[in-house]
KOLPAFI-134573 format. One line per field, with one value per residue (C-alpha): residue in one letter; y, z, x. Coordinates in pm, whole numbers, plus 50000, padded with zeros to 5 digits. Example, Ala and Ser with C-alpha at 12.3 -4.5 7.8 and 13.67 -1.06 7.14 Angstrom:
<atoms>
aa: c(a	s)
yy: c(49550	49894)
zz: c(50780	50714)
xx: c(51230	51367)
</atoms>
This chain:
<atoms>
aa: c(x	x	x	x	x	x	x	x	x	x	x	x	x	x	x	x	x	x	x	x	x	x	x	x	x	x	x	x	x	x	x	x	x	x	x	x	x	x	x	x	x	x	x	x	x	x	x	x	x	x	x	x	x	x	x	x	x	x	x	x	x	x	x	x	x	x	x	x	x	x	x	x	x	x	x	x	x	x	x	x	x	x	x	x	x	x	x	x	x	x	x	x	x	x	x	x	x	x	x	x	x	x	x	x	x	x	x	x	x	x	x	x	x	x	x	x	x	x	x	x	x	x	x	x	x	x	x	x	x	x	x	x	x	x	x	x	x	x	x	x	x	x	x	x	x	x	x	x	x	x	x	x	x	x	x	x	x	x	x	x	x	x	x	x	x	x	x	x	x	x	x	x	x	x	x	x	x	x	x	x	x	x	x	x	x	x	x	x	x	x	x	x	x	x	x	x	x	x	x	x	x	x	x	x	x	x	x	x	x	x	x	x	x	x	x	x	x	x	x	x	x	x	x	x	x	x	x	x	x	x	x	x	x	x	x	x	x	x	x	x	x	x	x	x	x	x	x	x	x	x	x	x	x	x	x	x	x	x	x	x	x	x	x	x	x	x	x	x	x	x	x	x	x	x	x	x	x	x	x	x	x	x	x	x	x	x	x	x	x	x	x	x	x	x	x	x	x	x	x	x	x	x	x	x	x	x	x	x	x	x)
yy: c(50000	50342	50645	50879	51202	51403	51367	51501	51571	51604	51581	51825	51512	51303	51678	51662	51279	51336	51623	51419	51188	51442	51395	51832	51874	51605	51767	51940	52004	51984	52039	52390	52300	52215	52444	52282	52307	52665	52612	52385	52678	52829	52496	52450	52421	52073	52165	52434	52424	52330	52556	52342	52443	52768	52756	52588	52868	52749	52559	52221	52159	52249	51954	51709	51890	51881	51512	51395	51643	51427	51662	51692	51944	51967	52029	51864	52035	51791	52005	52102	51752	51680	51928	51810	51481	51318	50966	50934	51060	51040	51094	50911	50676	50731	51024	51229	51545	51511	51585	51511	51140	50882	50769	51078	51115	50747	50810	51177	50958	50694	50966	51213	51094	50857	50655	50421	50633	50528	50634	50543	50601	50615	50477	50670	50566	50441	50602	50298	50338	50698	50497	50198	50523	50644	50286	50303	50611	50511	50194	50342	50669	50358	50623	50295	50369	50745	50613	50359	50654	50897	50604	50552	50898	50955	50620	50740	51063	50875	50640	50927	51050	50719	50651	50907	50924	50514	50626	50842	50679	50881	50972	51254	51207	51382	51533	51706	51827	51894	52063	52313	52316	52023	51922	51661	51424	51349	51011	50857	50862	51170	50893	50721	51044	51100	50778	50802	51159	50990	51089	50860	50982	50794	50879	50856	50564	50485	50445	50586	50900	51222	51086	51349	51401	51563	51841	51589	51334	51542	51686	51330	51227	51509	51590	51698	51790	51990	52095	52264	52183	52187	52049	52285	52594	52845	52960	53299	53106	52850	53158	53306	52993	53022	53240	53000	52710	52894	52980	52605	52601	52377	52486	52662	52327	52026	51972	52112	52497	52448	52353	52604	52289	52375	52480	52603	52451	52532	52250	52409	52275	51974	51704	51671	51589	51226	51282	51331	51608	51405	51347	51707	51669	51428	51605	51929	51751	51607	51893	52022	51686	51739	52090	51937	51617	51741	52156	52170	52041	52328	52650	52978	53055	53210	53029	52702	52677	52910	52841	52964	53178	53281)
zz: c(50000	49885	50186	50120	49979	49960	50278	50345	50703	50738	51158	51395	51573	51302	51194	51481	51530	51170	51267	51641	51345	51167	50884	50865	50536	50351	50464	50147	50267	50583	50765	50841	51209	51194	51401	51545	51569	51405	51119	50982	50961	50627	50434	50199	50398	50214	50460	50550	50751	50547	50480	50795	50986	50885	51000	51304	51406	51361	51674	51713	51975	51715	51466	51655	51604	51259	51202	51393	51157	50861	50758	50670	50893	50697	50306	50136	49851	49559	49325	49559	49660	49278	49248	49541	49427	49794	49801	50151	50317	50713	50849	51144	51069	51370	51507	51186	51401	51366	51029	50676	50677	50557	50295	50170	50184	49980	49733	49643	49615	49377	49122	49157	49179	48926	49104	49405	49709	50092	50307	50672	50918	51280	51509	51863	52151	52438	52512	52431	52085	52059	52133	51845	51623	51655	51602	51304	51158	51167	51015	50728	50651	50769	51058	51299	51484	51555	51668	51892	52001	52114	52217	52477	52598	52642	52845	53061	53133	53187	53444	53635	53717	53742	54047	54291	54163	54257	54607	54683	54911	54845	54499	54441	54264	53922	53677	53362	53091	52764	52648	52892	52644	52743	52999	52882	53063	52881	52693	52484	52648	52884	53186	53122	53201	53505	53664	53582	53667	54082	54054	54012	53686	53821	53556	53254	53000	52927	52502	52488	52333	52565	52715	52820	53187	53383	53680	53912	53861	53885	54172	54336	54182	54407	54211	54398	54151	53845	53504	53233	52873	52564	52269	52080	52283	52387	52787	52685	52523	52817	53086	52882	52993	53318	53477	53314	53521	53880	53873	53864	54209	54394	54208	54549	54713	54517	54697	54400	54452	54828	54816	54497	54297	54014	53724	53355	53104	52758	52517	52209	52280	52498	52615	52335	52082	52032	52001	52126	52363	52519	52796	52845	52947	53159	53323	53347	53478	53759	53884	53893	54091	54322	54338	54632	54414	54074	54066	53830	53583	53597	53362	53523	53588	53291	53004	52992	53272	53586	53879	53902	54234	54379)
xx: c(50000	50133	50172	49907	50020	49644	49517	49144	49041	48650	48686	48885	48947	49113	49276	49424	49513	49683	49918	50004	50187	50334	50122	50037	50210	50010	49654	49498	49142	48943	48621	48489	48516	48873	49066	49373	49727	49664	49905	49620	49358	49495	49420	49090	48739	48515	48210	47996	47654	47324	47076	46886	47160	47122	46754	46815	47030	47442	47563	47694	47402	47138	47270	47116	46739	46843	46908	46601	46454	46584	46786	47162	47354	47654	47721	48031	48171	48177	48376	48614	48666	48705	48989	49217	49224	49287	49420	49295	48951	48950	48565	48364	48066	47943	47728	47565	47603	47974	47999	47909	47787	47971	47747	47713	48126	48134	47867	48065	48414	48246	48107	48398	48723	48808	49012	49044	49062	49055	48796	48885	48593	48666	48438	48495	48273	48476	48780	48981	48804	49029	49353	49209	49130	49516	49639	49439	49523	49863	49839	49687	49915	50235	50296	50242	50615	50465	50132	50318	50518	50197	50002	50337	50330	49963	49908	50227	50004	49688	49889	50039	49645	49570	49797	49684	49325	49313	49369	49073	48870	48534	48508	48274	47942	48022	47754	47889	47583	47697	47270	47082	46755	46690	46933	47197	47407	47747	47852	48051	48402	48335	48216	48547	48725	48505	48631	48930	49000	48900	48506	48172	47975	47679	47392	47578	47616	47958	47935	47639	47550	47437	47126	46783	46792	46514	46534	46450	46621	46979	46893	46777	47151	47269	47614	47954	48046	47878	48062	47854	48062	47847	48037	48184	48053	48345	48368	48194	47910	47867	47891	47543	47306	47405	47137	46840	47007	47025	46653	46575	46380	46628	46953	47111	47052	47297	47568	47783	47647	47699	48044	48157	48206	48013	48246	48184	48414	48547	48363	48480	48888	48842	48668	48485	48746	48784	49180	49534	49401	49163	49430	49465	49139	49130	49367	49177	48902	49130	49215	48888	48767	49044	49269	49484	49631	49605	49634	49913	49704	49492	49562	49506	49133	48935	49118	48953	48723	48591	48389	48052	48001	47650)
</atoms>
């Protein structure tokens, strides 16, 4: 099999799972979401938001109205696709609200490029699915020395939070919602990080995709812990739902407003990312679980998270 020389991105994820390998220089076109390392924001754009999106109002949180709508939230550009001439496509099968679907990224490959190209679709769920993901990226750019490589020093960095977050004897019950209208518990990998990180993400799924929670049931879960983080919402954004949350009759009585534990977080750069900086935020979210093991994980206040005060 021949190294790919026209590599197409259509996931900030894989963008950035591509570059980890040293694979920058070979990226000819990516998605319109695609923001990371920086270097990579000058290269062609193959997405935009549909005209449902459009509708909807753009946000990543407002694809998911527009799927169960039956709708496509994301436009590929055929033409432009036709004119790079990529030998390798990198997407994700899974979730629609990711990105352009797959079939739709196939069926645009069989009628447009006349030849055989590779579309490799990653299929995060579990966070052991990221480090299969890397694995397979590698295998199929014949980076797999650099993946082994990352793989090494990311599991060395998960093991060093691993070690003193084994030790805590009472780990705090952790909510994190990723929607406000309605409310949303995280999934996927997110409940991996929770446990890891030395906290108990009690109502979540593990694999499962952000499940509906009702008012009542959170505060019968009674969280220790609270972190707002809608995917792909800067700190700003996050700050501005705020207010609808604390009138909640109740909200001044979970554990996680009593004890200033309830913390908004930037969803835009981590944690939702199914990629190399997933252990950055794990180790964010350690330090947020517990300040007294983990602080130097923490950046200074106002970057990437803050702590919501009454």
């Amino acid at each position: 099999m021949a190294v790919p020389q026209r590599i197409v991105s259509l996931l900030p994820s894989s963008t950035e799972i591509l570059c980890a390998l040293g694979l920058e220089g070979s990226l000819v076109g990516l998605s319109h979401t695609c923001d990371y390392p920086p270097a990579v924001t000058a290269l062609c754009r193959l997405t935009m938001p549909s005209s449902g999106m459009v509708e909807a109002g753009y946000a990543p949180d407002r694809a998911v109205a527009v799927v169960q709508a039956g709708l496509s939230p994301y436009h590929l550009d055929v033409e432009l696709l036709r004119t790079l001439q990529p030998d390798l496509i990198v997407t994700q099968d899974q979730a629609a609200v990711a990105g352009v679907s797959y079939a739709a990224i196939v069926e645009a490959t069989a009628h447009v490029l006349g030849k055989q190209v590779e579309v490799l679709s990653l299929h995060p769920t579990l966070l052991q699915d990221i480090w299969d993901d890397i694995h397979r990226v590698g295998e199929a750019t014949q980076q797999q020395r650099q993946a082994a490589t990352l793989l090494e020093g990311l599991f060395a960095r998960v093991n060093t939070v691993v070690a003193e977050s084994i030790m805590v004897r009472e780990p705090p019950r952790v909510a994190m919602l990723v929607g406000t209208t309605p409310l949303m518990l995280a999934g996927y990998w997110l409940p991996d990080l929770m446990q890891l990180a030395g906290g108990t993400a009690g109502l979540c799924r593990p694999g499962a995709p952000a499940q509906v929670v009702e008012w009542a049931e959170l505060q019968e879960y009674a969280p220790e812990v609270l972190l707002l983080c809608p995917s792909g919402s800067l700190l700003t954004h996050t700050r501005a739902v705020l207010p609808a949350l604390q009138r909640l009759s109740g909200w001044d009585d979970l554990p996680a407003v009593r004890q200033g534990s309830v913390y908004v977080v930037d969803g835009q750069t981590y944690f939702h990312r199914p990629a190399p900086r997933i252990v950055d935020s794990l180790e964010i979210l350690a330090g947020l679980l517990h300040p007294d093991l983990f602080g130097e994980f923490l950046p200074q206040e106002g970057q990437l998270y803050c702590r919501v005060t009454t």
